[in-house]
C-alpha positions in Angstrom: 0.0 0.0 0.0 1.1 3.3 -0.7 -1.3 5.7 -0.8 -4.0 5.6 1.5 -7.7 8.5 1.9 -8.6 8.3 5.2 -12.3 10.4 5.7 -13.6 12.1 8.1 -15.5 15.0 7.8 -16.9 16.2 11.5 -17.4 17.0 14.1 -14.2 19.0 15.4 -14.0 17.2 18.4 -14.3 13.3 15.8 -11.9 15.2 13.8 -9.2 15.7 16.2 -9.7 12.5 18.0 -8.2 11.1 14.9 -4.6 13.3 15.3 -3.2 10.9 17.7 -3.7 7.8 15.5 -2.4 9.2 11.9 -0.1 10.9 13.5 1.3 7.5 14.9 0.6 6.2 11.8 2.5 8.4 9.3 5.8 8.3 11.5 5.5 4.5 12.1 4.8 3.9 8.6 7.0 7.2 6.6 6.6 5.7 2.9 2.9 5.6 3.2 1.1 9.1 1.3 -1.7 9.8 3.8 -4.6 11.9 2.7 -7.1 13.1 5.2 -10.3 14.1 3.6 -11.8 16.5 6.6 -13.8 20.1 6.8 -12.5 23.1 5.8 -12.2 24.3 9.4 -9.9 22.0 10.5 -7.7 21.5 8.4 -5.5 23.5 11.2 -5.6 20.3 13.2 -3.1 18.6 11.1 -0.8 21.8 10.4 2.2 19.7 12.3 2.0 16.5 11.2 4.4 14.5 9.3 5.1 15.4 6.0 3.9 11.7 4.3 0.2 13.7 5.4 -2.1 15.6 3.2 -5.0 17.0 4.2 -7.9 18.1 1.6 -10.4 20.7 3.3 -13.6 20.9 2.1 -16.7 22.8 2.7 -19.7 20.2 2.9 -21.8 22.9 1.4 -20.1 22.8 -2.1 -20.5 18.9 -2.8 -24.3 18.8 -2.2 -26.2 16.1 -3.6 -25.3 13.3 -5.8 -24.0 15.4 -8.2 -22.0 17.2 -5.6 -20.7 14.1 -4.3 -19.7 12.5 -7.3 -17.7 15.8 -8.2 -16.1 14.8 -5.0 -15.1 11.7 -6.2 -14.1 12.8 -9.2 -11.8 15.1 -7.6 -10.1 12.2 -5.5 -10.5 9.3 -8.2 -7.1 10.7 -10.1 -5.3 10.4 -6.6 -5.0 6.8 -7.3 -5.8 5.6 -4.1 -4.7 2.0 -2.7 -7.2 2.2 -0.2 -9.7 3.9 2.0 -10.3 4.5 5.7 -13.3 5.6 6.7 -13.6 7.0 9.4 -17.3 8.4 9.4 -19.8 6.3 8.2 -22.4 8.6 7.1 -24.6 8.8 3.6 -21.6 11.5 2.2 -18.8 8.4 2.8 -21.1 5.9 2.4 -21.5 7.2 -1.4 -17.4 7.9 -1.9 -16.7 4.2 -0.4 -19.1 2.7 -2.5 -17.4 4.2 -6.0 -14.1 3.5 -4.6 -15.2 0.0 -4.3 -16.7 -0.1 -7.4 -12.9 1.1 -9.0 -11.6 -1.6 -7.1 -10.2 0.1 -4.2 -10.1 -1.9 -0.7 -12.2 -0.3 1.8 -12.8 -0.6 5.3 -15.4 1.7 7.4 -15.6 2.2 11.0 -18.3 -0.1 12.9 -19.9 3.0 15.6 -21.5 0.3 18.1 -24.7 2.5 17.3 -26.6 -0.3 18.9 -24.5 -0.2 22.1 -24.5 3.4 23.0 -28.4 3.5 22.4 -28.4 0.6 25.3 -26.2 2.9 27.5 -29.5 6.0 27.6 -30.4 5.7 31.2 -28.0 2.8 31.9 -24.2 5.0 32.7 -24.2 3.6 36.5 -24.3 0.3 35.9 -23.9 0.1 31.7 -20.1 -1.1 30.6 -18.1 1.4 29.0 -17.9 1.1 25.8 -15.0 1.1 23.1 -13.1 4.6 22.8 -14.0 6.2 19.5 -9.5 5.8 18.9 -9.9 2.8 19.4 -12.5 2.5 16.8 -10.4 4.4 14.2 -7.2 1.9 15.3 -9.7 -0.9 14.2 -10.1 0.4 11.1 -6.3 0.7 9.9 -6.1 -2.6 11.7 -8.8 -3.8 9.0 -6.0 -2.7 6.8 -3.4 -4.6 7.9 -2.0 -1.1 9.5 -0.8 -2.2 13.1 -0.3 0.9 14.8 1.1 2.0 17.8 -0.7 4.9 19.3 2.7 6.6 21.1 1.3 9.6 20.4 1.9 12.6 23.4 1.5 16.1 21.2 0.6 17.3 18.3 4.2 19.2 18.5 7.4 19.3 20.5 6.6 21.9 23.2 10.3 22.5 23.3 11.2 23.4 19.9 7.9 25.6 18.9 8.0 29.1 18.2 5.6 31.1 20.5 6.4 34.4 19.5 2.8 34.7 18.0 0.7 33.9 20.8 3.3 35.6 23.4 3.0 38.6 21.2 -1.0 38.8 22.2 -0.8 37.4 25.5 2.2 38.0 27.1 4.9 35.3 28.0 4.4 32.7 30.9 6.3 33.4 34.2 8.1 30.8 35.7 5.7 29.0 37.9 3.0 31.0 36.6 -0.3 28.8 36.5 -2.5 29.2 33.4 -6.0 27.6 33.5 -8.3 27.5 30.4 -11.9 27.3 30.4 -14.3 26.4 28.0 -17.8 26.9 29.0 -19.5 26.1 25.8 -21.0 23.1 24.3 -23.2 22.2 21.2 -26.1 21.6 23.5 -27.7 23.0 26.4 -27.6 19.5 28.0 -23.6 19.7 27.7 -23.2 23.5 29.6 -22.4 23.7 33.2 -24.6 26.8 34.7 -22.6 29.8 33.3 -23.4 32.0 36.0 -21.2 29.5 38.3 -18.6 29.0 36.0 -17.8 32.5 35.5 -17.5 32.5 39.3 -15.1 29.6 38.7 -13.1 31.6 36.8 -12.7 34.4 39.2 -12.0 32.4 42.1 -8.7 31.0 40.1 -7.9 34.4 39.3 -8.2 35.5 42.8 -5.7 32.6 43.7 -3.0 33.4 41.4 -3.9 31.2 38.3 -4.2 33.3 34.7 -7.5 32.0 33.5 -7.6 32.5 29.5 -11.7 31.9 28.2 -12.2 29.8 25.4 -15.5 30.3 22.7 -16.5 30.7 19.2 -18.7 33.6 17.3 -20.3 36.5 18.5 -22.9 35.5 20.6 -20.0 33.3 23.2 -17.7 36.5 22.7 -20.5 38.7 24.2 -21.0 36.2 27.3 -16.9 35.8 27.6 -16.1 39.6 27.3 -18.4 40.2 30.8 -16.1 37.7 32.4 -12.9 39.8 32.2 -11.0 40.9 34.5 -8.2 41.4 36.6 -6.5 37.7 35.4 -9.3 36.2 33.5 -8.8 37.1 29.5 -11.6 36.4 26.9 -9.6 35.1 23.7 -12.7 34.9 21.4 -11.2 36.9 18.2 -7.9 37.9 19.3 -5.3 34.8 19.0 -5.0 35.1 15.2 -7.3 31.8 14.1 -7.5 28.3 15.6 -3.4 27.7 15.3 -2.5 29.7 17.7 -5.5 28.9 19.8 -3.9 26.0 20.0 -0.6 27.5 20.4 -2.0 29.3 24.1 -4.1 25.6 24.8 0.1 24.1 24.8 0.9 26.5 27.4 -1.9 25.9 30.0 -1.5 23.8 33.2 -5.3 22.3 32.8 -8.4 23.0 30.9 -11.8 22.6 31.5 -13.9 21.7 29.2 -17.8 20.5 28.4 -18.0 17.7 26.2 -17.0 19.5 23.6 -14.4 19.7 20.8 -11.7 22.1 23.3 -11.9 19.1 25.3 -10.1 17.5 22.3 -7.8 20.2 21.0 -6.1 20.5 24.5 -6.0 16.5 25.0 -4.3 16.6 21.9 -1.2 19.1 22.6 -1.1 17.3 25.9 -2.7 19.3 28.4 -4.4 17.9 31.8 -8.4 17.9 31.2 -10.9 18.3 33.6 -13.8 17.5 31.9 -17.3 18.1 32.7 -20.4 15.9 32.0 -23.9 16.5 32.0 -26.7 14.6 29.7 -23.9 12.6 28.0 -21.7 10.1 29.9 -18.0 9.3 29.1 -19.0 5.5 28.7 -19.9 6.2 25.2 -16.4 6.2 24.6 -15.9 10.0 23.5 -13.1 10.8 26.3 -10.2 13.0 25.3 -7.2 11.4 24.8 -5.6 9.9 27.5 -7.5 11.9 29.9 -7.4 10.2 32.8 -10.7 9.0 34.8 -10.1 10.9 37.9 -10.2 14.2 35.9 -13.8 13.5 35.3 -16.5 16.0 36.8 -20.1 13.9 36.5 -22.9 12.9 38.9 -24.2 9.2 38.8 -27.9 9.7 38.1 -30.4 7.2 37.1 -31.3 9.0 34.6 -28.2 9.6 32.3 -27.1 9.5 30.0 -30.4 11.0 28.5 -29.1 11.0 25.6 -25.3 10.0 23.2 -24.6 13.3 22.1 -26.8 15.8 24.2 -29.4 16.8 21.9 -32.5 15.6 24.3 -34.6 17.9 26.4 -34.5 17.0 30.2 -37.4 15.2 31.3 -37.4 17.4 34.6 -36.7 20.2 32.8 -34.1 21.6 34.8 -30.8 19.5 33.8 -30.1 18.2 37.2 -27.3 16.5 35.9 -25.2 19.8 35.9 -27.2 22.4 37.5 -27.4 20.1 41.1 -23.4 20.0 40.7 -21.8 22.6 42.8 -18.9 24.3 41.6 -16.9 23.4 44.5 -16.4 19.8 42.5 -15.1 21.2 39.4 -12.4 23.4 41.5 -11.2 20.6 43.5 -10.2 18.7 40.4 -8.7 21.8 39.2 -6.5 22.3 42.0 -5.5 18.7 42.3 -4.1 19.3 39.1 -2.4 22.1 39.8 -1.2 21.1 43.2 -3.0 23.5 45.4 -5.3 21.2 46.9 -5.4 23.4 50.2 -6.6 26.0 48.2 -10.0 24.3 48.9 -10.0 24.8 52.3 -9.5 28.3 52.0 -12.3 28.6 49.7 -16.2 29.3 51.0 -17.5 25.4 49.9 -21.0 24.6 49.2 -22.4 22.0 50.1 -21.2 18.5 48.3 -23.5 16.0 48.4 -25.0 15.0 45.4 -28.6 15.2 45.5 -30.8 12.1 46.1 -33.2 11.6 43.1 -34.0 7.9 43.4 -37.8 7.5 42.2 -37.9 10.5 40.8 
């Protein structure tokens, strides 16, 4: 084999979920051309990767349609593909594998477990956790007679990158200076922590030492971040430059926390402590960061989650117990654990713990 597409087209936090395995691929395997066939918008994801890798951005949007998707095709037919890797499984890839099939290309697609993570709704106390999504994507290239060992630690050598771009914006990190990121956000309501509470998460760091830099996206997240600021706490929404040195500033930070969400991702993937906050969704499903480790987990074991895979469902109670009965107090301990300042805790006024009792309810 020596050229191999590998596909997959969203979402952001899919997409770099697959960094860790072709990037252990294309060093473990140099004389194999690797194309990765992704969206447009991150395409940035893969700007330090080997140079056996290719990427091919696209904007969905411009290969609508059957006729849209056999452009597509046509576009990647004279690449002369040995074979294919997809990572997606939906109607767009299911249409490119089956005319790469056709043209006698090997194939192999990515088996979800769709029927397994539906059995997890309501079942994450006492449902079995479920195959990581890498480990998915490793099954695939295994399919392919790839073996791969994911050794994968960052996205770049912290040691030999050029920060003059983000240091420029932000100013450069102090010896024992901690920096915390926090990424309040999510796709779905279901996936948000109260803001309210974490903005006050955010100030507390601040007010112990930490520089807290506020990750978000678009106008509407800039406008919530921007009343956050202040003495410590910075809002980046529209001022790093673009995503690259977003991710640039997510290599420098001490932890980040994150929803669900694709930052969750991006700062697993340059090697940065998680603490990672779950609400309707459960991390059974298999959608952890990479190599985040179990005890950076922020969740309450309710019956009644997860409600839902990837968030999308309304609460039944209406009031998204599973984050809004979670005091703050539990997201700062794992923070400080982290950063070694567990008897910050102490010091702080702590609510009260407990996780609230909704048995029969």
């Amino acid at each position: 084999m020596n050229k191999l597409l590998v596909m997959r087209l969203s979402s952001i936090g899919d997409v770099a979920m697959t960094v860790p395995i072709i990037d252990s691929m294309a060093r473990q395997y140099p004389d194999l051309n690797i194309t990765v066939l992704t969206a447009q918008r991150c395409k940035t994801f893969f700007d330090w990767m080997p140079d056996n890798v290719s990427v091919k951005g696209i904007n969905v949007n411009d290969y609508k349609g059957v006729k849209g998707l056999a452009k597509l095709y046509n576009e990647l037919k004279p690449l002369n593909f040995d074979a294919v890797a997809d990572l997606h499984d939906v109607l767009r890839t299911i249409y490119l594998t089956w005319r790469f099939r056709l043209s006698g290309v090997k194939v192999k697609v990515i088996h979800k477990g769709r029927g397994s993570k539906h059995a997890l709704i309501g079942h994450g106390n006492t449902g079995r956790q479920l195959q990581p999504t890498v480990e998915r994507y490793l099954d695939v290239f295994r399919k392919l007679g790839l073996n791969i060992i994911p050794d994968f630690i960052s996205a770049f050598d912290k040691s030999t990158t050029d920060y003059q771009a983000i240091d420029s914006i932000v100013g450069k990190k102090a010896v024992g200076e901690r920096w915390v990121g926090i990424a309040p956000f999510a796709a779905h309501e279901g996936k948000i922590f109260p803001l309210d509470r974490m903005s006050l998460v955010a100030k507390i760091l601040a007010e112990r030492g930490c520089r807290v830099f506020l990750f978000g996206a678009g106008d509407k997240e800039n406008e919530t971040l921007s009343k956050w600021e202040g003495k410590g706490v910075m809002n980046t929404v529209g001022k790093m430059g673009g995503l690259h040195n977003e991710i640039l500033l997510m290599s420098e930070l001490d932890c980040m926390v994150s929803m669900d969400s694709a930052n969750m991702h991006l700062a697993s993937m340059v090697d940065v402590p998680v603490v990672s906050v779950w609400g309707a969704t459960h991390p059974k499903a298999g959608f952890l960061g990479w190599r985040q480790k179990p005890s950076s987990i922020v969740q309450l074991d309710l019956r009644c989650r997860p409600c839902s895979i990837y968030g999308k469902k309304e609460c039944k109670f209406g009031d998204y117990r599973c984050l809004s009965y979670m005091p703050k107090e539990k997201i700062l301990r794992h923070i400080y654990r982290i950063l070694g300042m567990e008897d910050k805790l102490m010091a702080d006024s702590v609510a009260d713990d407990r996780i609230f009792n909704t048995e029969g309810q």
